[in-house]
N, CA, C and O of each residue as an XYZ file, in Angstrom:
612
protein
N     107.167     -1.116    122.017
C     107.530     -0.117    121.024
C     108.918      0.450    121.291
O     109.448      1.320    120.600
N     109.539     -0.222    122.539
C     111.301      0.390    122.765
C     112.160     -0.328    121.584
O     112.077     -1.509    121.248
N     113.184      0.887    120.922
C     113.841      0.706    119.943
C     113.706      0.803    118.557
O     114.586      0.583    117.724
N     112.305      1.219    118.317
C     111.886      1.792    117.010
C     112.316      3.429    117.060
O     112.203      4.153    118.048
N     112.900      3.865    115.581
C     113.170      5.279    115.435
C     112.083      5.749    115.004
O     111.119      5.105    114.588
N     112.232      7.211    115.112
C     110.778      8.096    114.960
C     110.103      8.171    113.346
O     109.044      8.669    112.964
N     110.904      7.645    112.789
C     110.220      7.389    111.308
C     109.342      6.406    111.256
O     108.471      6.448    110.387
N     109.394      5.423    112.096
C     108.538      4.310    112.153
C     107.453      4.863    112.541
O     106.374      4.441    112.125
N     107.533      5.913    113.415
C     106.583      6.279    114.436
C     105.652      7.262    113.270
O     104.443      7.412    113.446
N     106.334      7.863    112.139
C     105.773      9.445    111.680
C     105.070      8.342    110.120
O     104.051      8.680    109.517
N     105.893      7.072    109.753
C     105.317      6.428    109.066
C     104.280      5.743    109.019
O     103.601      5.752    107.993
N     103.818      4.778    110.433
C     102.936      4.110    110.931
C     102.127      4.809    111.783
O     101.582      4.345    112.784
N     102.044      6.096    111.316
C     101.052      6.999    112.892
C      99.485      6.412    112.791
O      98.703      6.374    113.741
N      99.175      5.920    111.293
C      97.665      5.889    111.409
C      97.411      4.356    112.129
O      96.252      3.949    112.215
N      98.545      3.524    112.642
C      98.762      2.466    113.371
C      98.961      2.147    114.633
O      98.786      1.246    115.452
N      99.474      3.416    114.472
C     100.618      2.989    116.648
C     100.067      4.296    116.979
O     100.232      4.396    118.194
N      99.340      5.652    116.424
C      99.108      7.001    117.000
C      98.306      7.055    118.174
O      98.329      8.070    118.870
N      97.599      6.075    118.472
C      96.489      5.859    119.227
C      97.170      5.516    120.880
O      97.115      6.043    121.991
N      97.860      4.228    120.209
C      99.022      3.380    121.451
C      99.869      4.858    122.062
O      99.761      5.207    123.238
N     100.655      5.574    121.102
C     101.665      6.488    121.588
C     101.200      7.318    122.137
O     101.973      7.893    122.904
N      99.629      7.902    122.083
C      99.365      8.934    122.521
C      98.561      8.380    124.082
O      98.675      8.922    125.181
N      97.662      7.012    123.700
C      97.360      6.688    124.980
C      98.431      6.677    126.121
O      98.019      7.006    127.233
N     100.082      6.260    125.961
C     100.951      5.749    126.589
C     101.804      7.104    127.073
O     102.555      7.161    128.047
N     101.539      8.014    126.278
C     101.869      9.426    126.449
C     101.271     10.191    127.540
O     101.884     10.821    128.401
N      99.870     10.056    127.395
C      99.169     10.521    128.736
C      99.014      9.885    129.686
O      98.551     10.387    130.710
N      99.336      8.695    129.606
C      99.336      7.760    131.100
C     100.449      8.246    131.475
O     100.317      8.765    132.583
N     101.610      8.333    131.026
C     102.953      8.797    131.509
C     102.995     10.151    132.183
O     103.669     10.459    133.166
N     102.291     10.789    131.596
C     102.180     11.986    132.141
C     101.036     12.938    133.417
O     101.214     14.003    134.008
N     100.104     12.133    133.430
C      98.705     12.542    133.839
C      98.282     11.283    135.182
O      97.612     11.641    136.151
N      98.752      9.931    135.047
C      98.600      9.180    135.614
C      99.571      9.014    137.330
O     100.124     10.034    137.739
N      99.645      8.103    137.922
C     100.874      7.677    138.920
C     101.657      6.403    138.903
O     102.506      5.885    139.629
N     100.914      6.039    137.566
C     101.358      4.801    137.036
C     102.839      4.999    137.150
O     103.285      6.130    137.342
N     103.973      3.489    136.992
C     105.343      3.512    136.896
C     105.638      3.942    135.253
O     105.019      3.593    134.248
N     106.513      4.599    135.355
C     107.084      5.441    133.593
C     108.201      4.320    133.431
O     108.679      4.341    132.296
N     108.818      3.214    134.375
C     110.121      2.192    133.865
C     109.917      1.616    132.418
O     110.916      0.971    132.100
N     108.887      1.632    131.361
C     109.043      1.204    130.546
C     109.597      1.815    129.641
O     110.242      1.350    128.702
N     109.316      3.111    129.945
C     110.197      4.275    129.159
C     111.030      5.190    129.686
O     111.090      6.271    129.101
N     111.746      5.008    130.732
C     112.899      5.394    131.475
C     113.831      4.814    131.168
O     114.766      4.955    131.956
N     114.046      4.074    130.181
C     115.187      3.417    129.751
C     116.307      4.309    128.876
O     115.713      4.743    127.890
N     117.383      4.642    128.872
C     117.925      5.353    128.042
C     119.696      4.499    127.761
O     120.284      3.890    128.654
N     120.051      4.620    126.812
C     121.285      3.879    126.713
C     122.190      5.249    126.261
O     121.993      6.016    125.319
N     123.469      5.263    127.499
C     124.675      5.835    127.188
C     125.477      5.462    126.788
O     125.914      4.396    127.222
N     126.283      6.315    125.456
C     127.311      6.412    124.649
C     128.096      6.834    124.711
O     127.828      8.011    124.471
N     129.366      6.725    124.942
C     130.437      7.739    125.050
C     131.341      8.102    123.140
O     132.075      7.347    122.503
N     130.961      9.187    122.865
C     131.886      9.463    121.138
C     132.578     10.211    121.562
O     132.259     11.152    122.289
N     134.165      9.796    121.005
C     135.478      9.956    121.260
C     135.497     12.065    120.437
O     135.079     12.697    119.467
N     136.080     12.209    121.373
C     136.185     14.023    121.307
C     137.683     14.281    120.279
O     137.979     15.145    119.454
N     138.172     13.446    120.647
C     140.090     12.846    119.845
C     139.972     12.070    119.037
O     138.913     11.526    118.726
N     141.383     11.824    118.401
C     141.332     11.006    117.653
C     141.931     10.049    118.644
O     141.019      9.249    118.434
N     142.641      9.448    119.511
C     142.874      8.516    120.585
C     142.711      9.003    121.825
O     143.649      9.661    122.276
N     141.414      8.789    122.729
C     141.101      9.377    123.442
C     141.818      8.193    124.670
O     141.892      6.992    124.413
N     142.356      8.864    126.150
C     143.016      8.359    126.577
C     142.446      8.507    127.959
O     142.624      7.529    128.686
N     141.692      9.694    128.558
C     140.662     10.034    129.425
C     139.756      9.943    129.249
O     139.461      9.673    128.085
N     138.445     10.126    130.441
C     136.994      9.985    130.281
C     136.571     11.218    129.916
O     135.499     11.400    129.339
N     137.588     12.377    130.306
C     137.592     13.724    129.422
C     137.417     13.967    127.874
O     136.873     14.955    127.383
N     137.949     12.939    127.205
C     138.150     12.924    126.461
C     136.799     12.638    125.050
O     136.673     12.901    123.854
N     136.114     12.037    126.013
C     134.437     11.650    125.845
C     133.540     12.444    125.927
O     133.473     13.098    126.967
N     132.570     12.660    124.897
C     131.704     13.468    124.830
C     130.003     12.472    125.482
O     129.207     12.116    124.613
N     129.828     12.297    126.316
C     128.462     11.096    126.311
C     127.392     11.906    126.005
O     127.195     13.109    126.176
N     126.551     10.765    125.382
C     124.854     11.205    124.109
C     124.041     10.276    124.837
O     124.331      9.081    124.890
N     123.012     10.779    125.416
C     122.025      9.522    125.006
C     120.836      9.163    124.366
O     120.051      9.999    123.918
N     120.699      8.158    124.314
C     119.751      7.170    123.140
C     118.618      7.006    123.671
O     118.331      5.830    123.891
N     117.568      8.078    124.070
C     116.140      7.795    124.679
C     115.163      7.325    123.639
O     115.508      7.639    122.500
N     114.055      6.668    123.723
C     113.125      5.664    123.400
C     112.306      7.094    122.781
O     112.523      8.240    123.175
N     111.592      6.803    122.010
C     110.523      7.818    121.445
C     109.653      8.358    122.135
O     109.280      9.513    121.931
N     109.013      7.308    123.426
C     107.355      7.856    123.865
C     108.543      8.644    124.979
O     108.313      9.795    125.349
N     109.806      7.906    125.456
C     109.829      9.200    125.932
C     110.552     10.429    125.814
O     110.397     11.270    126.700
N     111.240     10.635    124.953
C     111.428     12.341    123.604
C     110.255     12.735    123.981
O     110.429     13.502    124.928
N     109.156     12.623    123.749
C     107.241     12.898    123.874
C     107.315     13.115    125.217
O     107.882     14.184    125.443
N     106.941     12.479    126.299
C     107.143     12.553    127.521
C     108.004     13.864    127.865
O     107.471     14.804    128.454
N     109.225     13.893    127.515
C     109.462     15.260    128.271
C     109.712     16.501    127.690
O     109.830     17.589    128.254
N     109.795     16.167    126.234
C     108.832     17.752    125.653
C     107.712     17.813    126.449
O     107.736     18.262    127.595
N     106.604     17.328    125.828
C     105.321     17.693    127.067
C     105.349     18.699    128.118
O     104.770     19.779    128.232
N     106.576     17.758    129.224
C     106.886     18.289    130.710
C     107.700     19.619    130.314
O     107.787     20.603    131.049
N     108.247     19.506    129.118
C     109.146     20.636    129.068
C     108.549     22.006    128.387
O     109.042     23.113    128.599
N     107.330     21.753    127.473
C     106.416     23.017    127.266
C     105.590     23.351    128.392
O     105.403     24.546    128.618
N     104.850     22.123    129.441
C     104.517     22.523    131.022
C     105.123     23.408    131.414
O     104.694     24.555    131.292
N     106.204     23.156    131.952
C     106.835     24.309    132.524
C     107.153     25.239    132.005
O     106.877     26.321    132.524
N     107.630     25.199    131.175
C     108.210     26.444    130.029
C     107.013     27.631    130.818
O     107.642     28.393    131.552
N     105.947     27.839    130.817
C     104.880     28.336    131.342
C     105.206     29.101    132.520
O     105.032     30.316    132.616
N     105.698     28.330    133.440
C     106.190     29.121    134.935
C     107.706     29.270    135.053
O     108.201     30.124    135.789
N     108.233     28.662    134.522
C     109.990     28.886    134.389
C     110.260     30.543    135.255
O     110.853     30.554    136.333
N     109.829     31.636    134.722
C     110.133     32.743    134.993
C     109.869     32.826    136.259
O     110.709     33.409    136.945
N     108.382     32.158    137.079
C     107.991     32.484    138.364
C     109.118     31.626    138.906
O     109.680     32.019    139.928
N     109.418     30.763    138.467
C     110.415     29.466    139.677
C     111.682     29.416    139.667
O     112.287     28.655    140.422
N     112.352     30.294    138.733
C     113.793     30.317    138.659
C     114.085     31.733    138.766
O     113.624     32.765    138.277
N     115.000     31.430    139.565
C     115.581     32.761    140.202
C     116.201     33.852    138.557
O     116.495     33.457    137.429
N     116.188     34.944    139.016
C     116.892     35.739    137.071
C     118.334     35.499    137.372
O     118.957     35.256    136.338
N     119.041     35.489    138.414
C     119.949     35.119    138.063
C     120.852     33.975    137.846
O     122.058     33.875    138.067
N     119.892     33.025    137.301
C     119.516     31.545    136.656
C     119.476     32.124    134.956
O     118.514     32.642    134.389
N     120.841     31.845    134.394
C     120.932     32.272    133.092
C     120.755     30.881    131.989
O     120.128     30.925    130.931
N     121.371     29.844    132.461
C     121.582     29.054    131.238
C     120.181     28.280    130.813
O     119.390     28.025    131.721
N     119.914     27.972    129.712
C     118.626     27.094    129.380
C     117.169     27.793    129.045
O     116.161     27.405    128.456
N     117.617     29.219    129.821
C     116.117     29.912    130.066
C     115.686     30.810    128.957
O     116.390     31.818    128.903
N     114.562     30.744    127.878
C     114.389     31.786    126.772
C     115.048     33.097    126.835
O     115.380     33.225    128.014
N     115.278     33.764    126.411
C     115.650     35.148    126.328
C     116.810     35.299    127.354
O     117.198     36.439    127.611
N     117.244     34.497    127.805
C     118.441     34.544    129.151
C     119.728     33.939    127.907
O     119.643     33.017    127.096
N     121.250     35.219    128.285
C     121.898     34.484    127.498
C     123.021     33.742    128.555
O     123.224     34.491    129.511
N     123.660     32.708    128.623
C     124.642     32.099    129.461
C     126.044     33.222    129.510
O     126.789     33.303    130.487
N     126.221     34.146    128.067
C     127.608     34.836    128.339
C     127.472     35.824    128.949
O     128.415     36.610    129.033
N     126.069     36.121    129.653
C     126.260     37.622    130.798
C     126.659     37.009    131.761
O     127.583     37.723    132.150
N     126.579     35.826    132.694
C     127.340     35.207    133.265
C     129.058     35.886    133.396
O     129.598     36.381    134.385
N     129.489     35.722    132.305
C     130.869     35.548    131.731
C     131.018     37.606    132.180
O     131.697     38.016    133.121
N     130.321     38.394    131.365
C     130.348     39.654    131.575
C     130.267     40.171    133.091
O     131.086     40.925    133.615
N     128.797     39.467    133.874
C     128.973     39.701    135.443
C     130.518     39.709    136.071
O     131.114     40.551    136.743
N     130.904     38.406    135.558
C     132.172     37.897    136.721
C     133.421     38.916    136.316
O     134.148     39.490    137.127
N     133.522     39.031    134.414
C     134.628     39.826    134.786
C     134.334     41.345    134.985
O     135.261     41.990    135.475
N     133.188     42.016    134.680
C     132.575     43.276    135.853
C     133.041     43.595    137.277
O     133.284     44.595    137.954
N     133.047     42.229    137.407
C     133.304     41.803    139.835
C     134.945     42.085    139.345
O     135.670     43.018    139.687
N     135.140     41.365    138.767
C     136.663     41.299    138.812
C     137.267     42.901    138.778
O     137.808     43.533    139.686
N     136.978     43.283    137.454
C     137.236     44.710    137.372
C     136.775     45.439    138.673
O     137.690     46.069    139.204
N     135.652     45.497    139.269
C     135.938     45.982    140.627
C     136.582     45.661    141.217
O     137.370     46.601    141.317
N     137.085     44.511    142.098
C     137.523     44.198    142.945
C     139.093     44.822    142.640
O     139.716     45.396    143.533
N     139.617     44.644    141.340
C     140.889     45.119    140.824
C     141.344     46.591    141.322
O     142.407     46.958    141.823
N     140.313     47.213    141.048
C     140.341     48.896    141.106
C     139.659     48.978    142.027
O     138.599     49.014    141.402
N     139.268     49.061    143.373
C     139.127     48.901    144.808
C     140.308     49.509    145.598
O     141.358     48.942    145.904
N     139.937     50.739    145.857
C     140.940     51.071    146.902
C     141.386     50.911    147.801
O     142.516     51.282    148.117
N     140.271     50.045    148.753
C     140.357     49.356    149.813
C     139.896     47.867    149.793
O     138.805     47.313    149.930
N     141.575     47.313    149.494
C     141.091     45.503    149.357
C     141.223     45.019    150.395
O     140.709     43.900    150.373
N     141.631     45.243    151.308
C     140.858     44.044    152.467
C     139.989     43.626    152.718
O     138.999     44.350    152.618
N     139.821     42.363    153.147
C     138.360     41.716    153.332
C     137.638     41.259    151.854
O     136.607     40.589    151.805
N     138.286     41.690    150.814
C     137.841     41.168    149.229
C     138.720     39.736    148.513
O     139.927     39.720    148.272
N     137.730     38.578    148.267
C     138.239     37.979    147.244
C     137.479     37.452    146.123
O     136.298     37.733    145.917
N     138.027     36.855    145.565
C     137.398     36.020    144.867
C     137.603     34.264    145.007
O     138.491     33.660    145.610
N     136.508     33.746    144.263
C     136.346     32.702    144.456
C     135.950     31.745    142.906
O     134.863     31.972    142.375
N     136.963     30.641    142.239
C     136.663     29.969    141.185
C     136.073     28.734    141.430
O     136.559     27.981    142.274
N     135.020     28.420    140.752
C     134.227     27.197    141.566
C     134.544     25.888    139.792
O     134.367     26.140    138.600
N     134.942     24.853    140.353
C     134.649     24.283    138.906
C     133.639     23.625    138.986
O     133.691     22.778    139.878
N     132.201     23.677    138.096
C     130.799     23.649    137.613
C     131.123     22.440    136.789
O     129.920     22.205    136.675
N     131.571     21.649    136.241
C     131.345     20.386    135.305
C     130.866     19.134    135.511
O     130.610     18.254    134.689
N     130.738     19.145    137.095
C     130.050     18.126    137.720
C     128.587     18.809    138.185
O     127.687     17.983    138.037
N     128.260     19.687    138.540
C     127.226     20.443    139.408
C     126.281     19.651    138.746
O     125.517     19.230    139.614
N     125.822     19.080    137.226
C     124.501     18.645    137.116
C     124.566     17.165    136.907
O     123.772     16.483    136.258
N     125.693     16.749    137.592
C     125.397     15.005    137.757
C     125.223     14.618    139.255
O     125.368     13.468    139.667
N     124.850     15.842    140.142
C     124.318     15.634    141.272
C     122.968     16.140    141.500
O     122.892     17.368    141.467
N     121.895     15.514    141.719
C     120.507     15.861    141.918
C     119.894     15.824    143.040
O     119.037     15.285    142.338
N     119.465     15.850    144.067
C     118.944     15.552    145.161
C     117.531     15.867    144.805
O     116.963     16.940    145.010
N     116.829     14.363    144.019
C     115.452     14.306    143.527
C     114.674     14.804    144.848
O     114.150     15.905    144.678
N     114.461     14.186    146.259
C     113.644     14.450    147.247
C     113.934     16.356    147.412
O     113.053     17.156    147.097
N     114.843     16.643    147.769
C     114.557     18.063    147.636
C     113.793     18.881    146.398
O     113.049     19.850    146.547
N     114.089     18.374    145.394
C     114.119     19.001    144.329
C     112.018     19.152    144.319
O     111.391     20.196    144.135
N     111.364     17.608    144.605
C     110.234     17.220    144.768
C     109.328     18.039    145.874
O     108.101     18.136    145.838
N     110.370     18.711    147.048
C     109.321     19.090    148.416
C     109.855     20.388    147.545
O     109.184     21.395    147.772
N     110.807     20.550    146.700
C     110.637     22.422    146.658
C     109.244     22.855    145.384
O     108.459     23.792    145.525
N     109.267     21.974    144.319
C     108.420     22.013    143.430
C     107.025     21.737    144.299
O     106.371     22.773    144.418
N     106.589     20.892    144.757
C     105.389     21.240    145.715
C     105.144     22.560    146.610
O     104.064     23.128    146.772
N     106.430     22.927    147.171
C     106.132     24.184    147.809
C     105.767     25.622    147.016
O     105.196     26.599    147.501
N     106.373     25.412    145.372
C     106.604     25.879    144.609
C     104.772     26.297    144.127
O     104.480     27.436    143.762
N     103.701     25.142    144.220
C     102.861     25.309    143.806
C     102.139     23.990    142.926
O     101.007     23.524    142.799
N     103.388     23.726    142.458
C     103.241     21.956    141.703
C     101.827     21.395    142.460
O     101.222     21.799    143.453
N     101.558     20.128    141.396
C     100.574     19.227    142.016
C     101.400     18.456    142.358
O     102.541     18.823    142.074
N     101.300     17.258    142.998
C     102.263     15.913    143.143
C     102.494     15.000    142.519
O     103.340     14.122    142.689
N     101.388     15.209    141.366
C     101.327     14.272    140.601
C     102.904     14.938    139.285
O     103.215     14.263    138.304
């Protein structure tokens, strides 16, 4: 069923609903391997009109249907404990959390640090974040969610 769009899927449900949903909960509930639907194809669409960097690229990708399904699922799961497992000052992604208090915190610090009568020993620090989520360290990520409470499965 890799490479059919979801109209096929919302057209033929009284056909394949059975398959998608069996293949849905094996994916999810089982320890079975998910490689049949871990497949995803990256795109890079040009941000310019002659794009000349990899900056310049916006990349999308093209995931398979059962698994769109697959991690909604995982992603209303958690949605559930999000609040217990992420720290609050974990702004981006999270319901009711907005990403621009971020933006308000830092220049708050700033404005202190500015008007500080006594600056020694004060700085600041600019970190550039545009890579931070193309590094994962799955095994940590796995012993903290178990410690967290997770099943293993």
């Amino acid at each position: 069923m890799e490479g059919l769009l979801v109209l096929f899927y919302q057209k033929f449900w009284d056909l394949v609903g059975t398959s998608v949903t069996t293949e849905c909960l094996r994916c999810l509930n089982d320890r079975g391997s998910v490689e049949a639907v871990n497949k995803t194809l990256m795109v890079l669409i040009p941000k310019v009109k002659s794009p000349e960097y990899i900056t310049e690229f916006r990349p999308i990708s093209l995931c398979n249907v059962i698994y769109k399904i697959v991690a909604k699922a995982l992603a209303n799961r958690l949605r559930l404990v999000l609040d217990e497992v992420i720290s609050k000052s974990q702004i981006a992604f999270i319901p009711e959390r907005v990403i621009g208090d971020n933006a308000i915190i830092g220049f708050e610090c700033l404005h202190v640090l500015r008007h500080r009568k006594r600056k020694a020993g004060s700085f600041t620090l600019k970190l550039d974040m545009s890579k931070v989520y193309d590094r994962v360290e799955w095994v940590f990520l796995e012993k903290m969610m178990l410690k967290l409470g997770f099943l293993d499965k």
